[in-house]
C-alpha positions as a Markdown table, in Angstrom:
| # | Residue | x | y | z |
|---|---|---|---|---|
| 1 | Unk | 0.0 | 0.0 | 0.0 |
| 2 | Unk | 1.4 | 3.5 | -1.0 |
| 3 | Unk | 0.9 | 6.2 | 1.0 |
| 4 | Unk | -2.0 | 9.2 | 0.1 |
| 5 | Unk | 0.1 | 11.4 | 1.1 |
| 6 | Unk | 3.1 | 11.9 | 3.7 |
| 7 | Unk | 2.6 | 16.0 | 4.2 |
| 8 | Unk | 1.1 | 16.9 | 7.9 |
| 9 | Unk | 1.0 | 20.4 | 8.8 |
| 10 | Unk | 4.2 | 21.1 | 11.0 |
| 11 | Unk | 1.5 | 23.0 | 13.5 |
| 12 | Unk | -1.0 | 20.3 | 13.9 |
| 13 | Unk | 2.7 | 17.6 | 14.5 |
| 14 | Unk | 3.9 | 20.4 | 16.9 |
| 15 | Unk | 0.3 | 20.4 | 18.4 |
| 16 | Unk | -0.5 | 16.8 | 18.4 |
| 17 | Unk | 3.0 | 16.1 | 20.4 |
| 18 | Unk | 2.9 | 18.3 | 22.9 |
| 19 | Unk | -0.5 | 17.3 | 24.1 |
| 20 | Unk | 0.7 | 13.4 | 23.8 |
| 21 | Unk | 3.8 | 15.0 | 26.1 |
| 22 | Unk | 2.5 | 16.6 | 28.8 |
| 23 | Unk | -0.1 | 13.5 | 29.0 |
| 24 | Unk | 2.9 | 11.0 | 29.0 |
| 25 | Unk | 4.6 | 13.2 | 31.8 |
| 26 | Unk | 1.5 | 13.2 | 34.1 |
| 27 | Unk | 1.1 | 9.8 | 33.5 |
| 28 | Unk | 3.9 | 8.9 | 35.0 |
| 29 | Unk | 4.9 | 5.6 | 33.2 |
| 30 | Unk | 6.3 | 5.5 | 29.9 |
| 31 | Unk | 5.9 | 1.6 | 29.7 |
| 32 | Unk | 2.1 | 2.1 | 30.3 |
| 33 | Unk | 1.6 | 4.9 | 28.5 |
| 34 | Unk | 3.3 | 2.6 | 25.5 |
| 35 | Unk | 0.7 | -0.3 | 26.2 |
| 36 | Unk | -2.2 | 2.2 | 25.7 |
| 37 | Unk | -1.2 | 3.8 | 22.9 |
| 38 | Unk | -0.3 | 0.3 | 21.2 |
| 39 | Unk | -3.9 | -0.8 | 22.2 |
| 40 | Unk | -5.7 | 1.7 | 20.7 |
| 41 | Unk | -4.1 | 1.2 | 17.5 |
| 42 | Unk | -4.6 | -1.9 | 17.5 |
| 43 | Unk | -8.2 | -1.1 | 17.9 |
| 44 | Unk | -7.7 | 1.3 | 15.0 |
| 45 | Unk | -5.8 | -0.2 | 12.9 |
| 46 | Unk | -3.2 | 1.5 | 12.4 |
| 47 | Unk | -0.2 | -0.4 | 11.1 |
| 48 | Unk | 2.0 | 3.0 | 11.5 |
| 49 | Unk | 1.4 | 3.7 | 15.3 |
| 50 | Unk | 2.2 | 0.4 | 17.0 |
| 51 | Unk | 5.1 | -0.2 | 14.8 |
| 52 | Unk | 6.5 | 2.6 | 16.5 |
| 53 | Unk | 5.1 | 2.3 | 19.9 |
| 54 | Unk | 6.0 | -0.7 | 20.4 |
| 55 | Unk | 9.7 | -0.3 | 19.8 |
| 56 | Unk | 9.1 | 2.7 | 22.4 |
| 57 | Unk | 7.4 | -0.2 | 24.9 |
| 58 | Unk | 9.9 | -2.4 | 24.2 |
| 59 | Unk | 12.9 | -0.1 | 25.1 |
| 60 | Unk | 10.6 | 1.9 | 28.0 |
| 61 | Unk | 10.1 | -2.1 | 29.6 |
| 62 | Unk | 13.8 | -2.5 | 30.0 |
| 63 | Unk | 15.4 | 0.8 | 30.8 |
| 64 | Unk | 12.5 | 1.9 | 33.7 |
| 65 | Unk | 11.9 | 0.6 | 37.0 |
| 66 | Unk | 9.6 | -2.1 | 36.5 |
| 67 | Unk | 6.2 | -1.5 | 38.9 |
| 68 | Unk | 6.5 | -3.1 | 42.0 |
| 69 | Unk | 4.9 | -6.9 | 41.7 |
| 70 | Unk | 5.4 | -6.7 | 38.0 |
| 71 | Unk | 8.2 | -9.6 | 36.6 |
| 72 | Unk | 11.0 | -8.0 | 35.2 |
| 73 | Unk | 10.0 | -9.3 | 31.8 |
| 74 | Unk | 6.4 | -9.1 | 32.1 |
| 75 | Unk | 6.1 | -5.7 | 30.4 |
| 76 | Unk | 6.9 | -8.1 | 27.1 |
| 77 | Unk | 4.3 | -11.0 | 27.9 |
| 78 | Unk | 2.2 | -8.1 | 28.0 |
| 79 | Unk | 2.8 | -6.8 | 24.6 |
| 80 | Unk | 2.0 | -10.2 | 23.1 |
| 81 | Unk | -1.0 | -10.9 | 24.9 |
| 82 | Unk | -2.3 | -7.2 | 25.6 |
| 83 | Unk | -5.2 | -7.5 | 22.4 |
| 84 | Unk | -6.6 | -10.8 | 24.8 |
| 85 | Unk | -6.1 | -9.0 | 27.9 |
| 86 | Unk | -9.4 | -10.1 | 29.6 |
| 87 | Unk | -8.2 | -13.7 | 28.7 |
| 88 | Unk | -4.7 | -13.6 | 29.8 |
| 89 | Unk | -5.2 | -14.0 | 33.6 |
| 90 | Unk | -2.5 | -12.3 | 35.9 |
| 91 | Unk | 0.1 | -11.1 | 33.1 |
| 92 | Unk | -2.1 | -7.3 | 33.9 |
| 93 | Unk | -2.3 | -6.3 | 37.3 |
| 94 | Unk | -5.3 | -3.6 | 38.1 |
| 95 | Unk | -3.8 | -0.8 | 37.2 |
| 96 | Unk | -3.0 | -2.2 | 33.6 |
| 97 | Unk | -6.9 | -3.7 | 33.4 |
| 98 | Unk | -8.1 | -0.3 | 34.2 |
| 99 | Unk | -6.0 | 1.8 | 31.7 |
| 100 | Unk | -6.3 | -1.1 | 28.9 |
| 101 | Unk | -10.6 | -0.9 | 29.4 |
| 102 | Unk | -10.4 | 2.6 | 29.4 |
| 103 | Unk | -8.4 | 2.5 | 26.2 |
| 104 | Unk | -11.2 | 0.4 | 24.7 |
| 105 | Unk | -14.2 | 2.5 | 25.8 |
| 106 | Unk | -12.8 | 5.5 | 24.5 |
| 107 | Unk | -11.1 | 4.0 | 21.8 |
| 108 | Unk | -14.2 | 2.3 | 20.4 |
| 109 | Unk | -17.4 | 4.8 | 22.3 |
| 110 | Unk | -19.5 | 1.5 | 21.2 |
| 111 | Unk | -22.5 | 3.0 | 23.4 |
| 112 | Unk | -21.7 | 6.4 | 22.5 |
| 113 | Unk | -20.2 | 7.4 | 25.9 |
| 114 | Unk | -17.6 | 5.6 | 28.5 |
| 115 | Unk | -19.7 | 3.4 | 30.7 |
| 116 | Unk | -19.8 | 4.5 | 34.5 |
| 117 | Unk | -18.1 | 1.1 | 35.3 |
| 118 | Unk | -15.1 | 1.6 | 32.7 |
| 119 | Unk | -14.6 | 5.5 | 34.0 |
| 120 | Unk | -15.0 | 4.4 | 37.7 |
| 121 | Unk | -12.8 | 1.4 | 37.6 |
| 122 | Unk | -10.0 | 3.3 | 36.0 |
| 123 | Unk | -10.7 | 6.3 | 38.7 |
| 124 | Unk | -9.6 | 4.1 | 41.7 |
| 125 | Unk | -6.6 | 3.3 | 40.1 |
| 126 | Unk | -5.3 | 7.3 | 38.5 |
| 127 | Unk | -6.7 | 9.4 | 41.5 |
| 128 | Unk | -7.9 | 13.2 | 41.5 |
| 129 | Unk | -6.7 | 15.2 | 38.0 |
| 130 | Unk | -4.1 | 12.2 | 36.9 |
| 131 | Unk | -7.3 | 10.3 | 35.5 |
| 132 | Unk | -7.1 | 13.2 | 32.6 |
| 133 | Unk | -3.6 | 11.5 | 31.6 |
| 134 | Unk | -4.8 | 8.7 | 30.5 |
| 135 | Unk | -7.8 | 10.1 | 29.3 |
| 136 | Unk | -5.9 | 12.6 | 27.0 |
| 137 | Unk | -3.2 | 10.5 | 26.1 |
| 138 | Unk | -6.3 | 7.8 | 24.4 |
| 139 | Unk | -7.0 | 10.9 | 22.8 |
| 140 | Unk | -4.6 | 11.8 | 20.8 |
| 141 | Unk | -3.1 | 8.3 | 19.8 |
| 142 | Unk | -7.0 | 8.0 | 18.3 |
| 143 | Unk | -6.2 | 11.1 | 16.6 |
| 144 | Unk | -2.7 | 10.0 | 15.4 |
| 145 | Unk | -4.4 | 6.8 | 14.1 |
| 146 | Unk | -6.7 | 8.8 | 12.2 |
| 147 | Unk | -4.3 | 11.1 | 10.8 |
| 148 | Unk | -2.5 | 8.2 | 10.1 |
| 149 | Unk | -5.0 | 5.5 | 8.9 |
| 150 | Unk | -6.8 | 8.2 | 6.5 |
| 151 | Unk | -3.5 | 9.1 | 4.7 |
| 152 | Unk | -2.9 | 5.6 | 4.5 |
| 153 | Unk | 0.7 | 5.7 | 6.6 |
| 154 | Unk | 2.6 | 2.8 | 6.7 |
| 155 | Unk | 4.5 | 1.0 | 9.0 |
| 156 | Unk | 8.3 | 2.0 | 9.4 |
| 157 | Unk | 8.0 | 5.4 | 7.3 |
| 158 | Unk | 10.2 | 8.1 | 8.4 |
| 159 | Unk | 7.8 | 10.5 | 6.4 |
| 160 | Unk | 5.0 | 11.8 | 8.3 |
């Protein structure tokens, strides 16, 4: 597949990164963040956006303190298993369930709105304002799937 087109304004790039910044930052957990972002585009479709977050996961797994309870290597058996996450037993603690759910309901709006269950489950686990982290980091990587999916982007291009 060739590309429509590989032009993005250099305002709306400039835009687009520093919201996905400063709701990586707040977020607190560059492995995570990584995990949500490759799950939404999964959800999307996007071949360009997990092809790069996932090299991002990848390197974020090894060279960050891994959370506490969390297998050294787990952040990897979570990458392969993370599109069956309600099947893959105790590879996801809480706090992964809750952001991964969360990806989905926003990711997907399949009733038109986040279910009270979704938003209240991933509230327990990103307290006060930090539950707008997550929520704005979905966001965007929905929007860079998009932007990405509609110019027909492929995986591994250095054009964008």
């Amino acid at each position: 597949m060739t590309a429509r087109t590989t032009l993005l304004d250099d305002g709306m790039r400039t835009a687009l990164q520093a919201v996905g910044a400063a709701a990586k930052k707040g977020l607190g957990e560059p492995a995570l963040a990584e995990l949500v972002q490759v799950r939404a585009s999964q959800l999307n479709h996007c071949a360009f956006c997990p092809d790069m977050h996932l090299a991002l996961a990848r390197r974020y797994g090894v060279s960050t303190p891994v959370p506490a309870g969390t297998e050294p290597r787990a952040w990897e058996r979570q990458l392969e298993l993370l599109a069956a996450r309600e099947e893959a037993g105790d590879v996801f603690g809480e706090r992964e369930r809750a952001a991964s759910a969360l990806t989905e309901a926003i990711t997907v709006l399949t009733d038109g709105f986040v279910p009270d269950e979704v938003y209240e489950q991933a509230a327990k686990h990103f307290d006060g304002t930090r539950l707008a982290h997550p929520i704005g980091l979905i966001t965007v990587i929905n929007s860079w799937n998009r932007l990405m999916v509609a110019r027909r982007v492929p995986a591994g291009s250095t054009r964008w």
